[in-house]
mmCIF entry with sequence, helices, sheets and N, C-alpha, C, O atoms, coordinates in Angstrom:
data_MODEL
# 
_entry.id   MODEL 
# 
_entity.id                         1 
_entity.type                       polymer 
_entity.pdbx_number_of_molecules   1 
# 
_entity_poly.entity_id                      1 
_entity_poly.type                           'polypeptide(L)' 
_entity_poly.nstd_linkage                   no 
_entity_poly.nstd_monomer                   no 
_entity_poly.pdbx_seq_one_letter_code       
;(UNK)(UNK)(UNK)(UNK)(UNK)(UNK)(UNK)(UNK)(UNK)(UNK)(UNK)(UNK)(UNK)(UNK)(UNK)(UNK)
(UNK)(UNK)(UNK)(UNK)(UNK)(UNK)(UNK)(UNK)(UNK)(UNK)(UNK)(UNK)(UNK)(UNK)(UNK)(UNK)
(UNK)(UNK)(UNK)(UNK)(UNK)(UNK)(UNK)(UNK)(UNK)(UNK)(UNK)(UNK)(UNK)(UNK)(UNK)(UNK)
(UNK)(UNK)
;
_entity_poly.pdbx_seq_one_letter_code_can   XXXXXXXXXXXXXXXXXXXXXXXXXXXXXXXXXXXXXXXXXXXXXXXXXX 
_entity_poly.pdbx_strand_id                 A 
# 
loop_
_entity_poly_seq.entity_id 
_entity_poly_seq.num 
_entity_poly_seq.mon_id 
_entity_poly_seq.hetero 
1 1  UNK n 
1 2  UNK n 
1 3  UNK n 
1 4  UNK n 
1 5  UNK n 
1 6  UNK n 
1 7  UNK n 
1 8  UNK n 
1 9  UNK n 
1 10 UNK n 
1 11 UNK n 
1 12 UNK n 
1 13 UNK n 
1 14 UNK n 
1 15 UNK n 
1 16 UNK n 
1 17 UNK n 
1 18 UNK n 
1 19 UNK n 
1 20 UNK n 
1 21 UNK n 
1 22 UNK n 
1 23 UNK n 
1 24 UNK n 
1 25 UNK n 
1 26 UNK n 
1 27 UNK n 
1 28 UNK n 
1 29 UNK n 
1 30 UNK n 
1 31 UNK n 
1 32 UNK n 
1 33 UNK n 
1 34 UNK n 
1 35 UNK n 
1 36 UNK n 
1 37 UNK n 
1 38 UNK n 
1 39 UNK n 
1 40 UNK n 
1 41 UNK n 
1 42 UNK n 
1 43 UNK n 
1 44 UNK n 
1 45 UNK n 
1 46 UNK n 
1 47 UNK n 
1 48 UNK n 
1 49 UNK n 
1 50 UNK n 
# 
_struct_asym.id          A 
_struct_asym.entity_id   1 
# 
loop_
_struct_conf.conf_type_id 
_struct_conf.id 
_struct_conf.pdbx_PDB_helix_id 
_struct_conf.beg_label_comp_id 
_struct_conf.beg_label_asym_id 
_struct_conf.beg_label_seq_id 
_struct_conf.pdbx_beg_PDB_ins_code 
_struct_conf.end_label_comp_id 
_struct_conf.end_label_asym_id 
_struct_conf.end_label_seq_id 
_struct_conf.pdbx_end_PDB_ins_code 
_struct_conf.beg_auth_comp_id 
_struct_conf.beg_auth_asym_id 
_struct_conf.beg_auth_seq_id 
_struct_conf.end_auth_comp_id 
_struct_conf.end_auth_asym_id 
_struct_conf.end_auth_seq_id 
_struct_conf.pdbx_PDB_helix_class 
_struct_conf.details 
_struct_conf.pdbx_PDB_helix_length 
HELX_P HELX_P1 AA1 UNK A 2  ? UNK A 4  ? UNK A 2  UNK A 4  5 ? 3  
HELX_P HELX_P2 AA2 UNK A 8  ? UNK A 11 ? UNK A 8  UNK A 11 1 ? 4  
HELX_P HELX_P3 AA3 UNK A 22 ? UNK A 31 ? UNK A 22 UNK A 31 1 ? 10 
# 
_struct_conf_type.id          HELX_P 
_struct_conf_type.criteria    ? 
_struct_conf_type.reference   ? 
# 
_struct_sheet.id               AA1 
_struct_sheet.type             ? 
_struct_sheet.number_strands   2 
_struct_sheet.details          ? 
# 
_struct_sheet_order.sheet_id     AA1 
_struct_sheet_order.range_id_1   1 
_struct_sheet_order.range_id_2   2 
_struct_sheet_order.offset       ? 
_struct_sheet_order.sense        anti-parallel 
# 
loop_
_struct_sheet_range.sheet_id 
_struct_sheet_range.id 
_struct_sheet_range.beg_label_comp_id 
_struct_sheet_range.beg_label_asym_id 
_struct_sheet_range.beg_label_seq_id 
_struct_sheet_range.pdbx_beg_PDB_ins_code 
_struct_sheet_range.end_label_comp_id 
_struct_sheet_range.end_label_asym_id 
_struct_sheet_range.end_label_seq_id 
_struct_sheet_range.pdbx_end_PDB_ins_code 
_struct_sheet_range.beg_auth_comp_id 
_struct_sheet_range.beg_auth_asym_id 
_struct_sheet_range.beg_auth_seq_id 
_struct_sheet_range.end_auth_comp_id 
_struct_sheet_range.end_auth_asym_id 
_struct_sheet_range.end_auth_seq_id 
AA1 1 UNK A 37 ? UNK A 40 ? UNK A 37 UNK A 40 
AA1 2 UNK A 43 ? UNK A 46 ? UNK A 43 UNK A 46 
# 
loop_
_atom_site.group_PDB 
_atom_site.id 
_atom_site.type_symbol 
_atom_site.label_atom_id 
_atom_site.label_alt_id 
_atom_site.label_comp_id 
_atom_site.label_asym_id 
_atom_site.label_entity_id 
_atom_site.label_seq_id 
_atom_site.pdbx_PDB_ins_code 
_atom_site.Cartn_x 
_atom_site.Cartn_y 
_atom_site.Cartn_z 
_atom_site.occupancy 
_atom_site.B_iso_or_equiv 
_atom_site.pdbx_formal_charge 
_atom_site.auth_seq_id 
_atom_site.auth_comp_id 
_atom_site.auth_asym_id 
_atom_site.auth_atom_id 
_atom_site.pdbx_PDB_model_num 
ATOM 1   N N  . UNK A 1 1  ? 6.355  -14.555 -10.691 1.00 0.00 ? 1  UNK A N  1 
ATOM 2   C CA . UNK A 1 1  ? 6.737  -13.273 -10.133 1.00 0.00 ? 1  UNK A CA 1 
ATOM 3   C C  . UNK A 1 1  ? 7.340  -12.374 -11.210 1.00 0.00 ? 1  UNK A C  1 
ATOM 4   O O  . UNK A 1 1  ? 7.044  -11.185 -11.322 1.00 0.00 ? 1  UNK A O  1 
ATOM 5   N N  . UNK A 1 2  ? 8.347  -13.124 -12.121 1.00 0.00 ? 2  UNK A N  1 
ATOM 6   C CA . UNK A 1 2  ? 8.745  -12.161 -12.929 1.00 0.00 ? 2  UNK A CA 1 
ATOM 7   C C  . UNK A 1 2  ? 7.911  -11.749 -13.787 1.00 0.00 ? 2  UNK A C  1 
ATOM 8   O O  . UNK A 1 2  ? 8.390  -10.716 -14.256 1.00 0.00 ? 2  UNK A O  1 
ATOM 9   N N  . UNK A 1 3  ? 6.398  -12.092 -14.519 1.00 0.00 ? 3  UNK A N  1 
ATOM 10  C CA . UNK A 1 3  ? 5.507  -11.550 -15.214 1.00 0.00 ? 3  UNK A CA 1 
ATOM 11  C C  . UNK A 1 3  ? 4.753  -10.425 -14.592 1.00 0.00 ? 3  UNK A C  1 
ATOM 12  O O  . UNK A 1 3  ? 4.149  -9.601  -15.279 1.00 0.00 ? 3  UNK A O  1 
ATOM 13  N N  . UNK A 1 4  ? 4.787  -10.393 -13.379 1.00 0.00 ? 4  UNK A N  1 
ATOM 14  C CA . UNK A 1 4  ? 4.274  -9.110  -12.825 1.00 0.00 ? 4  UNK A CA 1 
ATOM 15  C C  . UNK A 1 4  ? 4.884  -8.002  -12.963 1.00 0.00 ? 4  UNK A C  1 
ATOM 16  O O  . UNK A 1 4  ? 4.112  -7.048  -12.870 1.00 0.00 ? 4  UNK A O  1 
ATOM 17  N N  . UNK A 1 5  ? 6.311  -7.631  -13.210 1.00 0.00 ? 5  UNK A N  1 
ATOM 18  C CA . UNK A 1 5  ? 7.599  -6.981  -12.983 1.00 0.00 ? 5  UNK A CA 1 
ATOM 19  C C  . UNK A 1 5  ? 7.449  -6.233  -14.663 1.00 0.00 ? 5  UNK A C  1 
ATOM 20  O O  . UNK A 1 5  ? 7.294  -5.045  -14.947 1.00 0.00 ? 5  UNK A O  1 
ATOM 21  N N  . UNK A 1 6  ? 7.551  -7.294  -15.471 1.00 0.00 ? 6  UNK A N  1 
ATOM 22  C CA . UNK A 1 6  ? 7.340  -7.120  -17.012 1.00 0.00 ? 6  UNK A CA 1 
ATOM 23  C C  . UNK A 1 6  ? 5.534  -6.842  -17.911 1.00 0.00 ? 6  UNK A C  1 
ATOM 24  O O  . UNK A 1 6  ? 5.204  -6.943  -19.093 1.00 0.00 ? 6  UNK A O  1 
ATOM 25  N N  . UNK A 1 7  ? 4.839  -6.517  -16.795 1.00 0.00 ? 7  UNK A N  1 
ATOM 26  C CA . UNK A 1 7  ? 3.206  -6.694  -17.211 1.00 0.00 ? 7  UNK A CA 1 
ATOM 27  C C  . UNK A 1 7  ? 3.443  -4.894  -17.723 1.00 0.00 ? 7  UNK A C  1 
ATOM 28  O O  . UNK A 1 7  ? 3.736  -3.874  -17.099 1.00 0.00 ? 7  UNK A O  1 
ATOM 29  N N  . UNK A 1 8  ? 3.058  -5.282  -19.550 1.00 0.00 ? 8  UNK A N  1 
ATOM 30  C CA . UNK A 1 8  ? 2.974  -3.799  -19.762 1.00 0.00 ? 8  UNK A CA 1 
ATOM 31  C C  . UNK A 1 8  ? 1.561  -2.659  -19.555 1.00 0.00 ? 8  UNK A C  1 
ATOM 32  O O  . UNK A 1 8  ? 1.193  -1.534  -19.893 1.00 0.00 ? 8  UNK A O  1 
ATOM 33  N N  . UNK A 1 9  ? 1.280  -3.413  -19.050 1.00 0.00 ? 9  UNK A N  1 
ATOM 34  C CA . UNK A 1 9  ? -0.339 -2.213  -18.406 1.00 0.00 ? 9  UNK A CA 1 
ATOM 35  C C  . UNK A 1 9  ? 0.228  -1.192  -17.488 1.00 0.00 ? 9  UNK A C  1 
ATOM 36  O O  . UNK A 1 9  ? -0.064 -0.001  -17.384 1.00 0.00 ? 9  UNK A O  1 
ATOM 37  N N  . UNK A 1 10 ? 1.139  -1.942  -16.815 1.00 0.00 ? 10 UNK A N  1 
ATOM 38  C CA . UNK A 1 10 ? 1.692  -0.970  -15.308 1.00 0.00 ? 10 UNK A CA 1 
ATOM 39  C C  . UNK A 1 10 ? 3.010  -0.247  -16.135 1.00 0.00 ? 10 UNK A C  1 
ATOM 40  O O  . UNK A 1 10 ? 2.892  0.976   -16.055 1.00 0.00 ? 10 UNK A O  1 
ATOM 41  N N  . UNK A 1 11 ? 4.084  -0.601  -16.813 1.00 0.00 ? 11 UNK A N  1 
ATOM 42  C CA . UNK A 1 11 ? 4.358  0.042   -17.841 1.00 0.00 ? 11 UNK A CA 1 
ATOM 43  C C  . UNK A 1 11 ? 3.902  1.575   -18.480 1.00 0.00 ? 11 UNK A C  1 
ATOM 44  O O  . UNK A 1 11 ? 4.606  2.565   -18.284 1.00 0.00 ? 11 UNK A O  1 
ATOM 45  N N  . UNK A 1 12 ? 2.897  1.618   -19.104 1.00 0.00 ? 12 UNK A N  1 
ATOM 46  C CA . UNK A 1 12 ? 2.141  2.547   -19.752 1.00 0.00 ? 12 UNK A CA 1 
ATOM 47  C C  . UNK A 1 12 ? 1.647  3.903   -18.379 1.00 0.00 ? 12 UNK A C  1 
ATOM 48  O O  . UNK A 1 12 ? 1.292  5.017   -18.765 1.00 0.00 ? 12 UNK A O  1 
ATOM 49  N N  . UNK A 1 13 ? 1.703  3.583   -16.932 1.00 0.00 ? 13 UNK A N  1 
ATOM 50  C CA . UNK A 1 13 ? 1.156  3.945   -16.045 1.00 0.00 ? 13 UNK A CA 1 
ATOM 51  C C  . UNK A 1 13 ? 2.362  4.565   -15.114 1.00 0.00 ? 13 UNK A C  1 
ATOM 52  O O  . UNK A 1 13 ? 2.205  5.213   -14.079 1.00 0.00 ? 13 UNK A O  1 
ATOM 53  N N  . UNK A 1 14 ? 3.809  4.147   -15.842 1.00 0.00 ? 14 UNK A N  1 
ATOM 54  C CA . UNK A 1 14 ? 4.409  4.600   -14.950 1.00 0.00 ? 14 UNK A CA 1 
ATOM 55  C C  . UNK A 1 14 ? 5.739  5.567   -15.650 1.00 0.00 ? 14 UNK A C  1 
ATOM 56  O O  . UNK A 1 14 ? 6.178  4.933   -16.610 1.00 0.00 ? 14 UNK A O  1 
ATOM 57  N N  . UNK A 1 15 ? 6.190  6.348   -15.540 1.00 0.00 ? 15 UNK A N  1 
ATOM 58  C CA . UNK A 1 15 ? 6.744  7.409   -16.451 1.00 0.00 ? 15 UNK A CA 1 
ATOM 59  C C  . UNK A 1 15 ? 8.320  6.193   -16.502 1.00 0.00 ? 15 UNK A C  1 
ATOM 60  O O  . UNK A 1 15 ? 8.794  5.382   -15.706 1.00 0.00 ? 15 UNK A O  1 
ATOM 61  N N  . UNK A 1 16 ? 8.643  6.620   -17.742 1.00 0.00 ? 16 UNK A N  1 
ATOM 62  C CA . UNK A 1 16 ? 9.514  5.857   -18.357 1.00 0.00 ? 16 UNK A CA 1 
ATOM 63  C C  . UNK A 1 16 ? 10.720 6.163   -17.169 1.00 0.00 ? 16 UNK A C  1 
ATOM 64  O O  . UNK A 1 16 ? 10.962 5.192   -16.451 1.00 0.00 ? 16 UNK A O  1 
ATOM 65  N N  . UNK A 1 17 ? 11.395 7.247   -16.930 1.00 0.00 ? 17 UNK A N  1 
ATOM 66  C CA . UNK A 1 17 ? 12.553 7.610   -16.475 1.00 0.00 ? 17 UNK A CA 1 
ATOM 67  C C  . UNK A 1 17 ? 12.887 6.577   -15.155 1.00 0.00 ? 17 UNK A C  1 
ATOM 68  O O  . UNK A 1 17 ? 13.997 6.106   -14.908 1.00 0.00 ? 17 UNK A O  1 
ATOM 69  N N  . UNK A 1 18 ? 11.473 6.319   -14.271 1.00 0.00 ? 18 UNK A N  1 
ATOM 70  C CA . UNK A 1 18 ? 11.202 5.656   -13.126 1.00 0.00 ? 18 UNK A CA 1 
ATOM 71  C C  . UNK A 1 18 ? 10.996 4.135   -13.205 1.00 0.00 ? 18 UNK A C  1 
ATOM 72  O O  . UNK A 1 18 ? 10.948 3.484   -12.162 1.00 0.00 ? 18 UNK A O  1 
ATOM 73  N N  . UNK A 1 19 ? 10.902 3.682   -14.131 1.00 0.00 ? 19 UNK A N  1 
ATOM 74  C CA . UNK A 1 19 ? 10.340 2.391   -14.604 1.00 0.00 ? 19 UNK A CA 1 
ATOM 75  C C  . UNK A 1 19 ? 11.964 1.230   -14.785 1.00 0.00 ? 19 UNK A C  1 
ATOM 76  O O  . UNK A 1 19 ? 12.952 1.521   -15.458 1.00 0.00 ? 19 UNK A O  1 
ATOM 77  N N  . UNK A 1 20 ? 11.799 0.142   -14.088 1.00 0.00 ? 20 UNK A N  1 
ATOM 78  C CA . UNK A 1 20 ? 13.354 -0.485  -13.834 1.00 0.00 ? 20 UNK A CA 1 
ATOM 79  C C  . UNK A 1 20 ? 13.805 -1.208  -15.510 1.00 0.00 ? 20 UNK A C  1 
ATOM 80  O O  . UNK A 1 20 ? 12.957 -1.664  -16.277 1.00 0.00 ? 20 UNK A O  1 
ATOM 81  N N  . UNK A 1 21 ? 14.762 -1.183  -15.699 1.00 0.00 ? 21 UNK A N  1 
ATOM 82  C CA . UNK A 1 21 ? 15.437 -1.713  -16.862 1.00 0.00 ? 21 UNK A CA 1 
ATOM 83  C C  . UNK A 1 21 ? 15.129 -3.164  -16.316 1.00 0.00 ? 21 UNK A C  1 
ATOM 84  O O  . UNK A 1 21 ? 14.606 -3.344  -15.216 1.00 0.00 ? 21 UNK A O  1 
ATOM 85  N N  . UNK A 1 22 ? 15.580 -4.425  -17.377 1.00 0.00 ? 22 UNK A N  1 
ATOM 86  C CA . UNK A 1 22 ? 15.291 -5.632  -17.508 1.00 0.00 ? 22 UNK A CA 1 
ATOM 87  C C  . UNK A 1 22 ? 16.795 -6.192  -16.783 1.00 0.00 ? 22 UNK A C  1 
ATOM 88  O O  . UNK A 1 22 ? 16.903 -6.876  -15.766 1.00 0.00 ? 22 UNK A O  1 
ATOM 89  N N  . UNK A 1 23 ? 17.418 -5.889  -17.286 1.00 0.00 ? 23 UNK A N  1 
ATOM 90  C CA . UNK A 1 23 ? 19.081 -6.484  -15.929 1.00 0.00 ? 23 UNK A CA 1 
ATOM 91  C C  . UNK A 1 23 ? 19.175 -6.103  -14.719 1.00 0.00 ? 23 UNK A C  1 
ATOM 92  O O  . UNK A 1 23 ? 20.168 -6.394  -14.051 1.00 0.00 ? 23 UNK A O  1 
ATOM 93  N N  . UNK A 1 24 ? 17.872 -5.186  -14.090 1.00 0.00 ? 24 UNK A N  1 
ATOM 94  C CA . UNK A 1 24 ? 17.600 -4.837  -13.094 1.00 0.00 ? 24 UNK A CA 1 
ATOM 95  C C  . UNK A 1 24 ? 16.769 -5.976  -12.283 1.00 0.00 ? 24 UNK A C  1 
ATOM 96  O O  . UNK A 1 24 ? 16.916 -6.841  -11.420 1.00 0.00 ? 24 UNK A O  1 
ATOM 97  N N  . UNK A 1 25 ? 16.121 -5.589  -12.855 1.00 0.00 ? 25 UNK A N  1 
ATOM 98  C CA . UNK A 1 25 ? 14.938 -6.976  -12.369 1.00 0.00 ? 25 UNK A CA 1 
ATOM 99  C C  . UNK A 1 25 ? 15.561 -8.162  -12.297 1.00 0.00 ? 25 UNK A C  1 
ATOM 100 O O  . UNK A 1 25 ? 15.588 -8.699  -11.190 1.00 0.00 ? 25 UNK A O  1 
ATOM 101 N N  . UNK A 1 26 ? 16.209 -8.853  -13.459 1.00 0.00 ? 26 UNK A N  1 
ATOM 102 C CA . UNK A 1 26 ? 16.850 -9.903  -13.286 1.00 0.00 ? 26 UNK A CA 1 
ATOM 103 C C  . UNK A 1 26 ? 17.896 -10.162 -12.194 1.00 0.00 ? 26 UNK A C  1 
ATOM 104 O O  . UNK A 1 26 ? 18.190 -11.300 -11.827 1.00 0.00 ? 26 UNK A O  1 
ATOM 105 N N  . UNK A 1 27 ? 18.361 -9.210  -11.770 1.00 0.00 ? 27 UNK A N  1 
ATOM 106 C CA . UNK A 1 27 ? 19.540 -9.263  -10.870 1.00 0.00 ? 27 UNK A CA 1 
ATOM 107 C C  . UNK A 1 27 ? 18.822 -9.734  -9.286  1.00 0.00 ? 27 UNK A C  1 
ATOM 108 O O  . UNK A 1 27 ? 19.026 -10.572 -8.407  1.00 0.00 ? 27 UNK A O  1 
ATOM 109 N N  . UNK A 1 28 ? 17.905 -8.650  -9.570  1.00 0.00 ? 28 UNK A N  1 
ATOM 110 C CA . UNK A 1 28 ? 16.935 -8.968  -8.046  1.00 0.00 ? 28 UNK A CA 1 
ATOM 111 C C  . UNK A 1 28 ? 16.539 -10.395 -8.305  1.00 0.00 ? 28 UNK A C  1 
ATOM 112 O O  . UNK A 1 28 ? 17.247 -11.174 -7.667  1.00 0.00 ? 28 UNK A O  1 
ATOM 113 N N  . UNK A 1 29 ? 15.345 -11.149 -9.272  1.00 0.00 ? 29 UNK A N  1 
ATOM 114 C CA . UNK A 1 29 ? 15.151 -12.120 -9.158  1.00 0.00 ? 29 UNK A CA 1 
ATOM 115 C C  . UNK A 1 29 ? 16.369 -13.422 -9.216  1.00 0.00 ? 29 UNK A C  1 
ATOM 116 O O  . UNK A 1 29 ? 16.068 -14.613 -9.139  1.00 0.00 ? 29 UNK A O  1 
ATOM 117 N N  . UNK A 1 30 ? 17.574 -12.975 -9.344  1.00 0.00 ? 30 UNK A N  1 
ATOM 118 C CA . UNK A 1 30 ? 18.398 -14.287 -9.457  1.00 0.00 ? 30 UNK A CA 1 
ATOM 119 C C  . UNK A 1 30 ? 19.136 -14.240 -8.186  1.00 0.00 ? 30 UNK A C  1 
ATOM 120 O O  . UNK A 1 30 ? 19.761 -15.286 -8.015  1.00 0.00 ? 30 UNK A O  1 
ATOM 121 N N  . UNK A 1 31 ? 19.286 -13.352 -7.197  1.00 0.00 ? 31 UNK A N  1 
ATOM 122 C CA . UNK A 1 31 ? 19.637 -12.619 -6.033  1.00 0.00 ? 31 UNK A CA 1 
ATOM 123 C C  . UNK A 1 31 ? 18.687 -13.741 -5.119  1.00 0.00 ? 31 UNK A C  1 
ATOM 124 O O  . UNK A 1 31 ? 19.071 -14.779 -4.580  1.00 0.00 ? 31 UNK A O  1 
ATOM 125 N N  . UNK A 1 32 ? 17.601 -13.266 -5.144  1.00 0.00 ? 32 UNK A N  1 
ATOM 126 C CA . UNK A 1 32 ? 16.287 -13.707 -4.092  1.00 0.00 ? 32 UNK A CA 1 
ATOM 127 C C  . UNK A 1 32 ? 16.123 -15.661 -4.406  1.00 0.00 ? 32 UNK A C  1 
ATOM 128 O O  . UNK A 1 32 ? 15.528 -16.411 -3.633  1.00 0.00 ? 32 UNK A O  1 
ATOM 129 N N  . UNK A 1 33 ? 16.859 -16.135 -5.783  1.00 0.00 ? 33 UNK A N  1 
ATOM 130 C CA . UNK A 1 33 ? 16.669 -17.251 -5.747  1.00 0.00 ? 33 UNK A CA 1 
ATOM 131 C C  . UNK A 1 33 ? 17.982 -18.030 -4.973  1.00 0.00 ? 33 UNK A C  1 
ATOM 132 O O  . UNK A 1 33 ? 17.957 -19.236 -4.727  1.00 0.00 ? 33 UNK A O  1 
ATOM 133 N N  . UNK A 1 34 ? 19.181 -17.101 -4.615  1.00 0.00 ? 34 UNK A N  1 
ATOM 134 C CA . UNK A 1 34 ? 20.338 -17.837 -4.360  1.00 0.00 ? 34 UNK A CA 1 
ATOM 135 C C  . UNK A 1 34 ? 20.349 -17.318 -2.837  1.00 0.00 ? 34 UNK A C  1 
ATOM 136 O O  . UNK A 1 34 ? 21.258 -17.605 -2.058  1.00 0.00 ? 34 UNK A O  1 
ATOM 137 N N  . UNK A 1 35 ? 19.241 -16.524 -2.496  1.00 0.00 ? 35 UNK A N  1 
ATOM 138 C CA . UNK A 1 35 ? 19.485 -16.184 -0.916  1.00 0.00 ? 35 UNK A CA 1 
ATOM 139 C C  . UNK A 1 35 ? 18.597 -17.761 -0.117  1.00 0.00 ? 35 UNK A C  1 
ATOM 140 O O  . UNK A 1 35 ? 17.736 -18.582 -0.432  1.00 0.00 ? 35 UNK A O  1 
ATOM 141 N N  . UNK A 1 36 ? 19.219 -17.541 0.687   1.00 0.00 ? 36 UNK A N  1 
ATOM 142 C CA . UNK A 1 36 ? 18.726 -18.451 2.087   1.00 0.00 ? 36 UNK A CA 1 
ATOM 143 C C  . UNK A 1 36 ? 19.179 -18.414 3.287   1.00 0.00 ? 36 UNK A C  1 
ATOM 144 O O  . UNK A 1 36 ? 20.314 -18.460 3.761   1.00 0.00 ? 36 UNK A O  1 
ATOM 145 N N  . UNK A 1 37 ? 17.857 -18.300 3.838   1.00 0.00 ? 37 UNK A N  1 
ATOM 146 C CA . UNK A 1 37 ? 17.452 -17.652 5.274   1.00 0.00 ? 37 UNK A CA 1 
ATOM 147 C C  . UNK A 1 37 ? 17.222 -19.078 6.199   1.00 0.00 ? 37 UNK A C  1 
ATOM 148 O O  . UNK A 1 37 ? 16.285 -19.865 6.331   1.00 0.00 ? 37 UNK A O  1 
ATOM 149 N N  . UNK A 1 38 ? 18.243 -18.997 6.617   1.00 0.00 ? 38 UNK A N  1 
ATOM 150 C CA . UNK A 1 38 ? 18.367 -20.146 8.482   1.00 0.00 ? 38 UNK A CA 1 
ATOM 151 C C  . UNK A 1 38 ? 17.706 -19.929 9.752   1.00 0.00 ? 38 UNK A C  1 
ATOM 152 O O  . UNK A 1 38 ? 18.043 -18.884 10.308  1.00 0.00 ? 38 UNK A O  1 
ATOM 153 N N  . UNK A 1 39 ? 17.014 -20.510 10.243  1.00 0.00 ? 39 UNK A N  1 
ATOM 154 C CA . UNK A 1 39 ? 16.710 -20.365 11.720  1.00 0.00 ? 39 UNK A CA 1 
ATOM 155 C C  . UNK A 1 39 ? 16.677 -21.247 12.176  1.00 0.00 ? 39 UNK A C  1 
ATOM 156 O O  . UNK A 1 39 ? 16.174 -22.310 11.814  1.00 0.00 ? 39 UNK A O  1 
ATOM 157 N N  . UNK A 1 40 ? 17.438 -20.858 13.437  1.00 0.00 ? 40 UNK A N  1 
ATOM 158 C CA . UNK A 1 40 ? 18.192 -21.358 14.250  1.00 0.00 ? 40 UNK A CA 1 
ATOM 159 C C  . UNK A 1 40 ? 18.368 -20.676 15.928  1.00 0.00 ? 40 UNK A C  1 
ATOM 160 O O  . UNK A 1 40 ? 19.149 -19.970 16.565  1.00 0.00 ? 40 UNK A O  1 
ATOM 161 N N  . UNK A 1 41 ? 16.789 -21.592 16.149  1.00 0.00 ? 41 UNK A N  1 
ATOM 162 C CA . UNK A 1 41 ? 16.302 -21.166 17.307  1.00 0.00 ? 41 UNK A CA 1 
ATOM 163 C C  . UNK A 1 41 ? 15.751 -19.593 17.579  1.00 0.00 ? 41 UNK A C  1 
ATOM 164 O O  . UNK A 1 41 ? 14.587 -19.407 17.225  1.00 0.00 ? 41 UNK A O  1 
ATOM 165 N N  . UNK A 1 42 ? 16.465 -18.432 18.175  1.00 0.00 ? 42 UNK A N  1 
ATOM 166 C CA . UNK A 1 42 ? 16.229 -16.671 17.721  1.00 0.00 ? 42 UNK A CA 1 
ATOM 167 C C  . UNK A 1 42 ? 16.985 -16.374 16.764  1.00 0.00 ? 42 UNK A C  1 
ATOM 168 O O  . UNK A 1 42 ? 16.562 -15.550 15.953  1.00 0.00 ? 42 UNK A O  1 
ATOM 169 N N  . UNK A 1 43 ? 18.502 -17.036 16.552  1.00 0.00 ? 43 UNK A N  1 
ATOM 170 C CA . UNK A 1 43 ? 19.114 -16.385 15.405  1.00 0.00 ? 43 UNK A CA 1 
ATOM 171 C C  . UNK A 1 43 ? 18.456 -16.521 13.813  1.00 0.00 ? 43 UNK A C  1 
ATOM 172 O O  . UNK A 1 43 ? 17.435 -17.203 13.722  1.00 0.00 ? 43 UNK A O  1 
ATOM 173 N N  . UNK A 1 44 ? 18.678 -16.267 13.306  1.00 0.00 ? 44 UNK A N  1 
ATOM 174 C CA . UNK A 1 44 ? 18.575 -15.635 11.552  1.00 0.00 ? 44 UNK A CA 1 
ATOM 175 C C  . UNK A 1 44 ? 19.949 -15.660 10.764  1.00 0.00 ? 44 UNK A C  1 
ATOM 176 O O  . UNK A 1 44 ? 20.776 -14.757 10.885  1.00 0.00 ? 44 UNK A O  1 
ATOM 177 N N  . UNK A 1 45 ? 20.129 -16.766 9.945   1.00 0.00 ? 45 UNK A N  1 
ATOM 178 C CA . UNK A 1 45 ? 21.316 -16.756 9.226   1.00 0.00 ? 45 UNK A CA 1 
ATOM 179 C C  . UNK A 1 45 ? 21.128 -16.539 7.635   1.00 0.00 ? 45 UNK A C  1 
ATOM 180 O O  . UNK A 1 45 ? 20.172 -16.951 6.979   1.00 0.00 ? 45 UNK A O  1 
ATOM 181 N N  . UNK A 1 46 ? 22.121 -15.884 7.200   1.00 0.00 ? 46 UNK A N  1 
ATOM 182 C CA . UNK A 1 46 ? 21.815 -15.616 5.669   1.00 0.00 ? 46 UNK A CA 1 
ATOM 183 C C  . UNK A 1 46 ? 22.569 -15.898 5.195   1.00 0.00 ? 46 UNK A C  1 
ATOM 184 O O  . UNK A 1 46 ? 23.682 -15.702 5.682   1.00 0.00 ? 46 UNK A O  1 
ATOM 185 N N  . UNK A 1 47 ? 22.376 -16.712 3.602   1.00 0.00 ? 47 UNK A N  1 
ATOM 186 C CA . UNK A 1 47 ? 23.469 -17.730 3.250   1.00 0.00 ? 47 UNK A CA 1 
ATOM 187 C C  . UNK A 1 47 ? 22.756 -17.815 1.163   1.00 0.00 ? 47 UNK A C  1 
ATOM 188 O O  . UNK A 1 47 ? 21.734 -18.228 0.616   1.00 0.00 ? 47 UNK A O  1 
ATOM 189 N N  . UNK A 1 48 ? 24.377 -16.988 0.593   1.00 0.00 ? 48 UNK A N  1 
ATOM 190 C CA . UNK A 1 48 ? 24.127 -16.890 -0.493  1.00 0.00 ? 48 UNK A CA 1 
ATOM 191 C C  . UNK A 1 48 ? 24.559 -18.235 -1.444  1.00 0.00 ? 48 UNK A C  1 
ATOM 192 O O  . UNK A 1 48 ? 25.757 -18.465 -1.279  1.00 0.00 ? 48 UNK A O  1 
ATOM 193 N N  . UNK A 1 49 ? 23.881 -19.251 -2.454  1.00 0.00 ? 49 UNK A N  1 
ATOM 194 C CA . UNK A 1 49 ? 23.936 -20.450 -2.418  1.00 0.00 ? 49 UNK A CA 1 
ATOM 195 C C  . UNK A 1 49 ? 24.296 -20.103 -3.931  1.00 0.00 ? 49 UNK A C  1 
ATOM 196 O O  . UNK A 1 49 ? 23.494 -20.217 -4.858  1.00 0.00 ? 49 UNK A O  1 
ATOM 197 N N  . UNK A 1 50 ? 26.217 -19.462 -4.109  1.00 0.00 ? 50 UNK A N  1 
ATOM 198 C CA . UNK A 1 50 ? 26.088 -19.433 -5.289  1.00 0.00 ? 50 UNK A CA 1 
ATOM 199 C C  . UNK A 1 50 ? 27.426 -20.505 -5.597  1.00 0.00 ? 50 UNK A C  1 
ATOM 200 O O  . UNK A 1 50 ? 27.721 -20.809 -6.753  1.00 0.00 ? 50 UNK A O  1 
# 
C-alpha cells in the first residue's frame, strides 16, 4: 500500500502544492495499522492497539 502513495508517475501528474508530504502518509499508514475494529453482534468497537 505504501508504494502506491510514493509511485512517482502520479507524482509528476499532480501539482506539487496538493501532493501529501512523506510524515503524512506515514502517520496515516501507522494509524490504520494500530486501529482495530470489533464486532460485536450490531455494535462496532474501535480500539487503538498502541
Amino acid at each position: 500500500m505504501q508504494k502506491l502513495y510514493f509511485d512517482t508517475s502520479h507524482l509528476e501528474r499532480v501539482d506539487e502544492k496538493l501532493a501529501p508530504r512523506e510524515e503524512t502518509i506515514q502517520f496515516i499508514l501507522d494509524y490504520s495499522k494500530a486501529l482495530s475494529v470489533l464486532n460485536f453482534g450490531k455494535l462496532k468497537f474501535e480500539a487503538l492497539l498502541n
